[in-house]
MARMARTI-309939 format. One record per residue (C-alpha): residue number from 0; residue in one letter; x, y, z. Coordinates in nm, 2 decimals, always signed. Each point is the difference from the previous one (the first is absolute). Example, Ala and Ser with C-alpha at 12.3 -4.5 7.8 and 13.67 -1.06 7.14 Angstrom:
// residues 2
  torro  lumgu       x       y       z
      0      A   +1.23   -0.45   +0.78
      1      S   +0.14   +0.34   -0.07
END
This chain:
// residues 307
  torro  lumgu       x       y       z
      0      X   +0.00   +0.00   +0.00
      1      X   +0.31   +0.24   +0.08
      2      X   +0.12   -0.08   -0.33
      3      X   -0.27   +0.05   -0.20
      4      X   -0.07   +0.35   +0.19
      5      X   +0.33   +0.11   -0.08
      6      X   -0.03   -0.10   -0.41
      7      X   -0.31   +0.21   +0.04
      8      X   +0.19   +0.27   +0.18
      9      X   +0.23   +0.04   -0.26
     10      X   -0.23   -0.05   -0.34
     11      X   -0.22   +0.31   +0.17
     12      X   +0.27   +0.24   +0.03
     13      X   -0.01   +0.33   -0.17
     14      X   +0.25   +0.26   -0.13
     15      X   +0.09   +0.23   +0.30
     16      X   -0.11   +0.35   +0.12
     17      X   +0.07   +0.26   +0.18
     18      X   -0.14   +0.35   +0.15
     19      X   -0.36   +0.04   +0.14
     20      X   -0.28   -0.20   -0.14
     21      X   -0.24   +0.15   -0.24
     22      X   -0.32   -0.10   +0.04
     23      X   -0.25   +0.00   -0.30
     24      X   -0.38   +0.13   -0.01
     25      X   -0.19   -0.04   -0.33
     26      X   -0.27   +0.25   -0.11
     27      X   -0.28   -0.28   -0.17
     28      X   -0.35   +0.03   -0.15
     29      X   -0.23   -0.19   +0.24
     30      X   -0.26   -0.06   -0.27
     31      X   -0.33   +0.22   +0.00
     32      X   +0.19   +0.33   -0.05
     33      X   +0.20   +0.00   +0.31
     34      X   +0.33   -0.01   +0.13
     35      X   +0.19   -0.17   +0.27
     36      X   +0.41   +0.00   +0.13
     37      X   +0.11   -0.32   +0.05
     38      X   +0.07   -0.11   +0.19
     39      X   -0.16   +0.23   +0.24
     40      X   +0.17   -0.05   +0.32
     41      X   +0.40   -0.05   +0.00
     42      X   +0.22   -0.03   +0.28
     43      X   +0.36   +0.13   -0.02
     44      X   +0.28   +0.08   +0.17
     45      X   +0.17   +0.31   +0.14
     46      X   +0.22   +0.17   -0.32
     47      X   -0.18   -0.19   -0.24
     48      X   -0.22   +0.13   -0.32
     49      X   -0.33   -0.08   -0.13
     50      X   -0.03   +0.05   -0.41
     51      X   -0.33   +0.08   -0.14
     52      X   -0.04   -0.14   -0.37
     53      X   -0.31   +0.10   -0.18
     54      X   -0.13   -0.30   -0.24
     55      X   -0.36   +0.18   -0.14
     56      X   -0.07   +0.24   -0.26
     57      X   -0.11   +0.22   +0.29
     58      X   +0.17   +0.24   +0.16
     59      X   +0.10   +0.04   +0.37
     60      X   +0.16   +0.09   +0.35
     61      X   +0.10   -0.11   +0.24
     62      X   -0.01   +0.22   +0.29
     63      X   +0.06   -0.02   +0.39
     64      X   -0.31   +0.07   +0.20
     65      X   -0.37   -0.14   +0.03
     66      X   -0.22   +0.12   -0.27
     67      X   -0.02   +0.33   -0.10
     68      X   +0.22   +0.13   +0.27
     69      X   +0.41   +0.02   -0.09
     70      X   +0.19   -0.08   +0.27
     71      X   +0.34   +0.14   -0.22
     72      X   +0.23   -0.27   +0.05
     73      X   +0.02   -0.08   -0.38
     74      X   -0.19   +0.05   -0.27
     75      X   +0.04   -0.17   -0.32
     76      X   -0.14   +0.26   -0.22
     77      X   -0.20   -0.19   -0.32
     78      X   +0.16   -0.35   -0.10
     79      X   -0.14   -0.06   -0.36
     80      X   +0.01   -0.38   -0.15
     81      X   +0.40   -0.15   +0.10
     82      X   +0.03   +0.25   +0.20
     83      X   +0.19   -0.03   +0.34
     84      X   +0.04   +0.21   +0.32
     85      X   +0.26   -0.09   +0.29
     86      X   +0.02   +0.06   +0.37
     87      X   +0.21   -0.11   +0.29
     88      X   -0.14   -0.05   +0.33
     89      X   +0.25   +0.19   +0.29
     90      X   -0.25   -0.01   +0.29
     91      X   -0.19   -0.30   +0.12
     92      X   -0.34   +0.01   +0.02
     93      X   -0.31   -0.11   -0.16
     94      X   -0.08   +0.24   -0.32
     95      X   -0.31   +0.01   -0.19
     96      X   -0.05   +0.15   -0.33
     97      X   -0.25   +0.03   -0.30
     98      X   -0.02   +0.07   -0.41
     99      X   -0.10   +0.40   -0.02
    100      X   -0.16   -0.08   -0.31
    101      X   -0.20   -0.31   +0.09
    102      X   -0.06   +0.04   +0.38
    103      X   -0.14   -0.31   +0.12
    104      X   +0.28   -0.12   -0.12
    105      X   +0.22   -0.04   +0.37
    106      X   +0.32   -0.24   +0.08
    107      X   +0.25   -0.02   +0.35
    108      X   +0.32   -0.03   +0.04
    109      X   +0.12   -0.09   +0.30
    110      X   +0.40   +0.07   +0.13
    111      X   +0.17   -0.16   +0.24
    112      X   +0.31   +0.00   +0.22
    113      X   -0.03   -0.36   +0.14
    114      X   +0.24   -0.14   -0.30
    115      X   +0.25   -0.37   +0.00
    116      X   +0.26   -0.01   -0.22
    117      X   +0.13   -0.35   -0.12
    118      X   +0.32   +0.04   -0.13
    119      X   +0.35   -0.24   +0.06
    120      X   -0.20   -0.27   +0.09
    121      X   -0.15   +0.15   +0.31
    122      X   -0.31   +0.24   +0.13
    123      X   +0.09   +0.34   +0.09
    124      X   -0.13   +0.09   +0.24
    125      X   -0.06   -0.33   +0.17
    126      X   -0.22   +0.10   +0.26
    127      X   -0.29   +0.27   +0.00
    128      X   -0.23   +0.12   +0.19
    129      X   -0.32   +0.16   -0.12
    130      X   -0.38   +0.08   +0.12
    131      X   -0.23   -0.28   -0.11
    132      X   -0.18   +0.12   -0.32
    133      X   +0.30   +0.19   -0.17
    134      X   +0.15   -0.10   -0.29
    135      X   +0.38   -0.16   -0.07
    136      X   +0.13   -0.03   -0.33
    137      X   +0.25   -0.27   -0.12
    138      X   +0.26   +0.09   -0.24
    139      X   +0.19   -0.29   -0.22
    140      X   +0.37   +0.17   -0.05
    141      X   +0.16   -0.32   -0.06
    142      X   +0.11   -0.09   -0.37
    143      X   -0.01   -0.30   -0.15
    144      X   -0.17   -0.26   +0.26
    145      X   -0.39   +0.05   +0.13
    146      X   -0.06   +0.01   +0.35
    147      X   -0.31   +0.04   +0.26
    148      X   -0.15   +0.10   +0.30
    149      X   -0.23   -0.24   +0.16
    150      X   -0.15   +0.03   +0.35
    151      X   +0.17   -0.29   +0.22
    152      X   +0.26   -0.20   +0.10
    153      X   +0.23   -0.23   -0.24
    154      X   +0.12   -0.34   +0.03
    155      X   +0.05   -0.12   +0.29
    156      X   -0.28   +0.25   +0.12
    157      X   -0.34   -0.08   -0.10
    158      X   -0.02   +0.19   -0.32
    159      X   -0.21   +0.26   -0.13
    160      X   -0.25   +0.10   +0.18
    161      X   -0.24   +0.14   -0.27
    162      X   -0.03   +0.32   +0.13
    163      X   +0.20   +0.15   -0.31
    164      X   +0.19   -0.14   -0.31
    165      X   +0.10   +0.20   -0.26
    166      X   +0.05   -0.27   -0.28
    167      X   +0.34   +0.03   -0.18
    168      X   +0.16   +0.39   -0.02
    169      X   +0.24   +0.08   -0.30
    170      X   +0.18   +0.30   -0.03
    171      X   -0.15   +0.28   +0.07
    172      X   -0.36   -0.17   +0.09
    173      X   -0.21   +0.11   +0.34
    174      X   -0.19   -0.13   +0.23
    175      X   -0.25   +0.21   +0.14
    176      X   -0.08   -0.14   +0.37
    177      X   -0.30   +0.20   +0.16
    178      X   -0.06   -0.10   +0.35
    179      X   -0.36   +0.04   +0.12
    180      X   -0.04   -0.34   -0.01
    181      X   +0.29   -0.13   +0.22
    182      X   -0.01   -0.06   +0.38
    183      X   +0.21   +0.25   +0.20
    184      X   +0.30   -0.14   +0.09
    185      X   +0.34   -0.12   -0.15
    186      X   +0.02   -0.20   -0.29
    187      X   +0.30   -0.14   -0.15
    188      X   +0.05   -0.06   -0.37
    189      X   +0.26   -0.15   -0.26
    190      X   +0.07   -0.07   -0.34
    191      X   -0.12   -0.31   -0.13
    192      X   +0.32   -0.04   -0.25
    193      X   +0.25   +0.10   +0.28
    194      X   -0.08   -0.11   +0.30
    195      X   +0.27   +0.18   +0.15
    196      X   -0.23   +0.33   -0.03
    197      X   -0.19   +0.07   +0.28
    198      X   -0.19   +0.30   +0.19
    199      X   -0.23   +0.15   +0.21
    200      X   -0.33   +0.20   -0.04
    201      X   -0.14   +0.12   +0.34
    202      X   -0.29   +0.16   +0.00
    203      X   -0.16   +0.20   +0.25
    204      X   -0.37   +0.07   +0.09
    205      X   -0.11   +0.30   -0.22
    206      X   -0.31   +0.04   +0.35
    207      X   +0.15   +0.14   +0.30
    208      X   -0.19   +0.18   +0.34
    209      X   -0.36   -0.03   -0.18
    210      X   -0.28   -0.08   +0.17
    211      X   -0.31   -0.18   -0.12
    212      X   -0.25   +0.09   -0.24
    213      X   +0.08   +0.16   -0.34
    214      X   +0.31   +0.16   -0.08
    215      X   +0.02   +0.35   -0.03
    216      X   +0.08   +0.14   -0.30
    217      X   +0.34   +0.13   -0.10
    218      X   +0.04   +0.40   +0.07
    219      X   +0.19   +0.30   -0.18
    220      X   -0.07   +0.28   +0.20
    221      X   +0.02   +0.38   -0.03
    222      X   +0.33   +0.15   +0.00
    223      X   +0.08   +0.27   +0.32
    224      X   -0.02   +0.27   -0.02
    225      X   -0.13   +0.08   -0.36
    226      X   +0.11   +0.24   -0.16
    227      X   +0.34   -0.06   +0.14
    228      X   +0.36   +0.19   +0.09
    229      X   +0.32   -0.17   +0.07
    230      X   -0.10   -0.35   +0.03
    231      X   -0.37   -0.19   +0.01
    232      X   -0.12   -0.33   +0.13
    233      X   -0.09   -0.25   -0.21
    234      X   -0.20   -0.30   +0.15
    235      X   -0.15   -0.36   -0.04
    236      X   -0.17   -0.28   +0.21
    237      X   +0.03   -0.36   -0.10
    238      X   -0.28   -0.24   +0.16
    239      X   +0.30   -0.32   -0.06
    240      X   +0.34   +0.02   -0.11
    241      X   +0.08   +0.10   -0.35
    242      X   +0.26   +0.04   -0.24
    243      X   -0.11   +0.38   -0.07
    244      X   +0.17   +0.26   -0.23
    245      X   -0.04   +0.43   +0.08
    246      X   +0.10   +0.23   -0.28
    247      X   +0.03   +0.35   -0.08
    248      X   -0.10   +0.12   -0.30
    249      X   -0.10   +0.41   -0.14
    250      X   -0.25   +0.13   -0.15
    251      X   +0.14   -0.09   -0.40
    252      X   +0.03   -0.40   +0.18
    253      X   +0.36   +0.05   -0.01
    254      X   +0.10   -0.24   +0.29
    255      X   +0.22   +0.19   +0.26
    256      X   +0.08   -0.26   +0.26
    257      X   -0.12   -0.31   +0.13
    258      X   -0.01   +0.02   +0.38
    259      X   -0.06   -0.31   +0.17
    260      X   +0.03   -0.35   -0.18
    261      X   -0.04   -0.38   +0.12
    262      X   -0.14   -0.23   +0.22
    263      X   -0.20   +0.20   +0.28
    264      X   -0.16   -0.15   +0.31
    265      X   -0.37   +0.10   +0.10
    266      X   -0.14   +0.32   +0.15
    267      X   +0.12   +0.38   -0.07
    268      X   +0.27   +0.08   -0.20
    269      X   +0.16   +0.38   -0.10
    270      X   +0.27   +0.16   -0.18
    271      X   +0.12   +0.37   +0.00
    272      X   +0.05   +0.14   -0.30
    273      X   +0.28   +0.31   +0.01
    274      X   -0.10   +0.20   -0.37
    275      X   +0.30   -0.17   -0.14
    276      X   +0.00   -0.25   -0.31
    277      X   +0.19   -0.35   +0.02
    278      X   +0.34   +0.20   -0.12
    279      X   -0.04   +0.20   +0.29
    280      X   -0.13   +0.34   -0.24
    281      X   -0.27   +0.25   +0.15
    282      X   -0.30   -0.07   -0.11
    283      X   -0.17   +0.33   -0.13
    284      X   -0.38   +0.10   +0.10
    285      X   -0.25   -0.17   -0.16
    286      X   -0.25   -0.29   +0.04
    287      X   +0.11   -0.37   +0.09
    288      X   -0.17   -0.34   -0.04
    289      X   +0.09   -0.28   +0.27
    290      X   -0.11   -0.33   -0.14
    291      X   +0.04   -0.32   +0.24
    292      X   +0.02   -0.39   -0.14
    293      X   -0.08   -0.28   +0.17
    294      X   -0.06   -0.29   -0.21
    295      X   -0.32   +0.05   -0.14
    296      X   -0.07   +0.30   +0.23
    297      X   +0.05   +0.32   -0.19
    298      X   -0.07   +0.36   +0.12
    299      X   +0.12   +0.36   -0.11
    300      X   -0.04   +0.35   +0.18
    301      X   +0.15   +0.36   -0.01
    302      X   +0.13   +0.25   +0.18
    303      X   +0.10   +0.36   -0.04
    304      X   +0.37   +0.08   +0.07
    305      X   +0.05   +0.40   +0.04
    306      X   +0.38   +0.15   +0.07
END
């Protein structure tokens, strides 16, 4: 069986990559005159880009925001037939977006930091920690041989454990591993062509100090004071620990800074922002937008800075 899994290995190998994934997101005709991206949810990881490719005779956008509201963090402008528009993803987060001309037309891409490596035969890194429900992305560096990631323990351990498998990686394949579904706790994994390559996934209950009944809902609350001089709070409350992501952005959608990004246990949560941009420049006087991300959770306000 060893043998034959390592013929496999080696008649599934690919030519090599390297750099940040790109991710592809087809524009197609869904039959009766409407549109769809497809697929419409993709999961990728921190630094990596999504490419839009328009296959219809229609024209398109694609355009970050819900329907009709711009959010500014790209705009593709019209894609014709062939057409393609770029964009790489530098903040996690979950990011929804829409087709300006066509707006039921809606797709999500969702970025993540939780990312393993598997290069020179080995996970990196081979233990992690994340919040049950987030997302972790494995990334096949390796040329020239397959590997995987299966939930378990090999030989002489009791094997997979059918929690996760992968199926066989080549270079530059991904395994997209989201975690609602798992038990808190920690779970080791290996490659089922090395056996050698092991790890740990620990995850940790995303419910913490909540009491019975329903759970609240997740909160973005008014910056203080508004307007503001010299620095303004900016605050949140999580019902249950989330992987959450505050930005800055002004009143073009120009993204200033991002202030607070990561896992973040439940209950209040602030940050003080100082009028400076993540370059450390004064902000001028204006209007600013505060949006907060928290997996599906999305919410936006403003507040007036004066000098």
């Amino acid at each position: 069986m060893k043998v034959s899994l390592l013929v496999l290995a080696l008649l599934l190998a690919i030519t090599p990559v390297s750099g940040a994934a790109v991710t592809t997101v087809q524009i197609v005709d869904a039959g009766g005159g409407t549109f769809a991206f497809s697929p419409q949810v993709v999961y990728v990881a921190l630094g990596d880009t999504v490419k839009w490719v328009n296959t219809t005779a229609a024209i398109h956008t694609t355009t970050s925001g819900i329907a009709p509201t711009a959010d500014g963090t790209w705009d593709s402008g019209i894609i014709g037939l062939g057409g393609t528009f770029q964009f790489q993803f530098t903040s996690s987060g979950s990011y929804r977006y829409f087709c300006g001309v066509h707006t039921t037309m809606a797709g999500v891409v969702r970025v993540t930091r939780a990312v393993v490596t598997i290069q020179g035969f080995a996970f990196h890194p081979a233990s992690l920690t994340m919040v049950q429900g987030d997302t972790v992305i494995f990334k096949m560096q390796d040329s020239f041989t397959t590997h995987t990631t299966t939930s378990g323990t090999p030989f002489p351990g009791p094997g997979p454990d059918g929690l996760w498998d992968s199926g066989f990686l080549g270079t530059g394949g991904q395994f997209v591993l989201t975690t609602g579904s798992i038990p808190v706790g920690q779970h080791p994994f290996f490659c089922q062509v090395h056996n050698s390559m092991k790890g740990t996934l620990t995850l940790i209950a995303p419910v913490t100090g909540v009491g019975r009944g329903a759970i609240p809902p997740i909160r973005l609350l008014a910056a203080r004071p508004n307007p503001a001089r010299h620095q303004v709070e900016l605050a949140f409350e999580l019902p249950v620990a989330r992987t959450v992501r505050l930005a800055l952005a002004d009143a073009s959608g120009r993204s200033v800074r991002t202030l607070l990004e990561g896992p973040q246990g439940a209950g209040r949560h602030s940050v003080r922002w100082d009028g400076r941009s993540a370059s450390g420049r004064l902000m001028p006087a204006g209007v600013y937008f505060y949006r907060l991300d928290a997996g599906d959770f999305h919410s936006t306000r403003r507040f007036t800075w004066v000098r």
